[in-house]
C-alpha positions as CSV (number, residue, x, y, z in Angstrom):
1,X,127.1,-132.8,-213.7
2,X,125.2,-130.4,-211.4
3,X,127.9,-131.0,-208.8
4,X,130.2,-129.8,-211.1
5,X,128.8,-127.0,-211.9
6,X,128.3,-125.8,-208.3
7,X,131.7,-126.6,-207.3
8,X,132.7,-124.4,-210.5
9,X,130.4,-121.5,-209.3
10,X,131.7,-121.9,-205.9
11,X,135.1,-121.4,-206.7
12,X,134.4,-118.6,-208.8
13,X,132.6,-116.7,-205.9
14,X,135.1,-117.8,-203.8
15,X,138.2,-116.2,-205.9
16,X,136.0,-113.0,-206.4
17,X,135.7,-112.7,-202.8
18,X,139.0,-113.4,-202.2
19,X,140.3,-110.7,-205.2
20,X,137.9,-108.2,-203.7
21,X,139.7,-108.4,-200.3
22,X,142.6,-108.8,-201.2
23,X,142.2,-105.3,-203.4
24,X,140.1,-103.3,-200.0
25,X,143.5,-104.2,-197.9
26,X,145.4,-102.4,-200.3
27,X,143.4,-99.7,-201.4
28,X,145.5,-96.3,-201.1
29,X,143.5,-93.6,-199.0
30,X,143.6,-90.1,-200.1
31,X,144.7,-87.6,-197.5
32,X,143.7,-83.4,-198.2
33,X,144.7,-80.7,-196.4
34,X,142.5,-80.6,-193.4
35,X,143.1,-84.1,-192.3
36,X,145.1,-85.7,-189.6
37,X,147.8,-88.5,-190.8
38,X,148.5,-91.4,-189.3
39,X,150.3,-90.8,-185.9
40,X,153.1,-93.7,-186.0
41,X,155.5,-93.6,-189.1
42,X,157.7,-96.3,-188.1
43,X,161.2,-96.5,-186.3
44,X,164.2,-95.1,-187.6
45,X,167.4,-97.4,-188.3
46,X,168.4,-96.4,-184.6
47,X,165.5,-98.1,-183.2
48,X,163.5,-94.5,-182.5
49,X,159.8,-94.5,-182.9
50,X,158.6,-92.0,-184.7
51,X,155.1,-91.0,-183.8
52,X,153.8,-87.4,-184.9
53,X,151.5,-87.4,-181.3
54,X,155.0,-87.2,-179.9
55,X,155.6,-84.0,-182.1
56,X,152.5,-82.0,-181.8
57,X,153.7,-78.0,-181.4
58,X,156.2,-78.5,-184.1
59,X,155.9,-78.1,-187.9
60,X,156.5,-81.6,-189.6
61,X,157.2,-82.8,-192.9
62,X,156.9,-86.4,-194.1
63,X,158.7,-86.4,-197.4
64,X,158.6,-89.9,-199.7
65,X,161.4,-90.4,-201.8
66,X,163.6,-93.0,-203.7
67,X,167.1,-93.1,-204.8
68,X,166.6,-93.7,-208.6
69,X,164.1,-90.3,-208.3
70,X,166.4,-87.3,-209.4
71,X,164.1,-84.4,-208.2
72,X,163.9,-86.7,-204.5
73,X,167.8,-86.3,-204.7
74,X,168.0,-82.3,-205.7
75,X,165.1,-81.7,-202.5
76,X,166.8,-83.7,-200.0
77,X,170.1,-81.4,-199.5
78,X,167.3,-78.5,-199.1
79,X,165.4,-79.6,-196.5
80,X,168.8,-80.6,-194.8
81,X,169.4,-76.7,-194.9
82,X,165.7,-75.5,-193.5
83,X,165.8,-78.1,-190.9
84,X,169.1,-76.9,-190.0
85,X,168.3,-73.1,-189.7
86,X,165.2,-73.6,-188.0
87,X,166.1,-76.1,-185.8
88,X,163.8,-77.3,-183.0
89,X,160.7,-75.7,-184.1
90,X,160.5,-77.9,-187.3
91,X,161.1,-81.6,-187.4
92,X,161.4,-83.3,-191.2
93,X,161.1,-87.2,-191.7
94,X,162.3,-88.4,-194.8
95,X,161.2,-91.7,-196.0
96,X,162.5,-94.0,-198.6
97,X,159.6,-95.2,-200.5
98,X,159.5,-99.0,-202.1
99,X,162.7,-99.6,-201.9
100,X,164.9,-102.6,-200.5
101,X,166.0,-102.3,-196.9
102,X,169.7,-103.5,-198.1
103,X,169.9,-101.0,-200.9
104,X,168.1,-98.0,-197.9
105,X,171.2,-98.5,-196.0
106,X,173.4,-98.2,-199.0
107,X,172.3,-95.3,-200.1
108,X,171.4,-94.0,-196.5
109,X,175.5,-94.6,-195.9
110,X,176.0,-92.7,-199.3
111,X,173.8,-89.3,-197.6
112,X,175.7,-89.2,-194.3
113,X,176.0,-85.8,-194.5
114,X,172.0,-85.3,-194.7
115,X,170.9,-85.0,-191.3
116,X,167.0,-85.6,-191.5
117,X,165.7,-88.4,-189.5
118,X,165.4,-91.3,-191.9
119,X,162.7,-94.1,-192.3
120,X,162.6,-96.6,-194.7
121,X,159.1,-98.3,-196.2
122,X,160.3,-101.1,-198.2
123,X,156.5,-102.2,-198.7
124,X,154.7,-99.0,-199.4
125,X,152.7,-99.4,-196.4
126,X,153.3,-95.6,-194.9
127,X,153.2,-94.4,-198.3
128,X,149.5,-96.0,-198.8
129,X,148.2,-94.9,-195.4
130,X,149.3,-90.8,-196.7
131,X,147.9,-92.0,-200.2
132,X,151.4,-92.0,-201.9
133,X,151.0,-92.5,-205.7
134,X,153.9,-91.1,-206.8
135,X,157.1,-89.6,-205.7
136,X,158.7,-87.0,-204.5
137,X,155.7,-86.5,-202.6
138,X,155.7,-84.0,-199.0
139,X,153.0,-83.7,-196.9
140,X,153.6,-80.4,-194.4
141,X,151.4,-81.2,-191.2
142,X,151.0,-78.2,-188.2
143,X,151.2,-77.7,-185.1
144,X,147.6,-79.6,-184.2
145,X,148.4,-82.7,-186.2
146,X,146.7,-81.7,-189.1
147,X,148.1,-81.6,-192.8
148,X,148.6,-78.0,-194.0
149,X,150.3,-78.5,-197.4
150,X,150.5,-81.7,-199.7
151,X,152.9,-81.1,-202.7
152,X,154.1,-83.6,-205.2
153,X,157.0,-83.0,-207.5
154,X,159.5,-80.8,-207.0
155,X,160.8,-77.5,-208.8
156,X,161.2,-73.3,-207.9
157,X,157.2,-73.0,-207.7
158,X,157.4,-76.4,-205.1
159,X,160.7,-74.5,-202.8
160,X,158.4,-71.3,-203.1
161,X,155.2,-73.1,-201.6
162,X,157.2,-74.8,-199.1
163,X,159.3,-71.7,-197.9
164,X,155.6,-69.7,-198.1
165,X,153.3,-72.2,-196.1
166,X,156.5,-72.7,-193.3
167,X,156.4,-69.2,-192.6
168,X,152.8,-69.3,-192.1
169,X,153.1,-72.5,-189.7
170,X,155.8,-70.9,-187.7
């Protein structure tokens, strides 16, 4: 009987253990303005690596978004236009959050004429290293590497922000 038992609490501190772990590896950390990013996003469907070290003197922006998100599908067109008027001084990644790598490529077919470099995170995994809870979700990061904007959502007050803080990066 006393075996019993401390198999039983055994495998109950085991499975906590486990649980506990299992949660830590997941846990989404909260980026502020003020704080680098993680350097390597991932490689583009080209094979490019994309590592922000690589783009330090240029204003970035990492934007999550998702096909089924309507306000992700209104913003991408506009930073298609500000990263085509400012050109080389501004680089903008677009990534496809939680989605399926098949249905990415479908929909990445379907925005040919968007000419952002494109990454896809099928897992979440970029999106829980930038602390991505919801989406659309843009984090603006200077010259030095360091975030200088973080907005979520998207609207006229958003575009106005963006515009705003880009002129102050540049």
């Amino acid at each position: 009987m006393n075996t019993n038992i401390l198999n039983l609490v055994m495998s109950l501190f085991l499975l906590i253990t486990f649980s506990f772990g299992v949660e830590a590896k997941k846990k989404v950390i909260e980026l502020m303005v003020g704080d680098t990013p993680p350097h390597y996003l991932g490689k583009t469907s080209g094979r490019e690596k994309i590592d922000l070290n690589d783009l330090k003197g240029k204003v970035v922006i990492v934007f999550f978004w998702a096909s089924w998100c309507k306000p992700c599908l209104r913003e991408l067109p506009v930073l298609d236009g500000i990263q085509k008027k400012l050109g080389n001084k501004i680089q903008i990644i677009a990534v496809n959050y939680k989605q399926d790598r098949k249905l990415y490529r479908q929909i990445r077919h379907k925005l040919k004429d968007i000419s952002l470099t494109m990454l896809s995170d099928p897992m979440g995994s970029l999106g829980r290293k930038f602390g991505v809870k919801t989406i659309p979700n843009m984090f603006m990061i200077a010259k030095d590497g360091t975030i200088a904007y973080h907005g979520v959502g998207y609207g006229d007050k958003t575009l106005e922000n963006i515009i705003n803080k880009l002129n102050q990066e540049l």
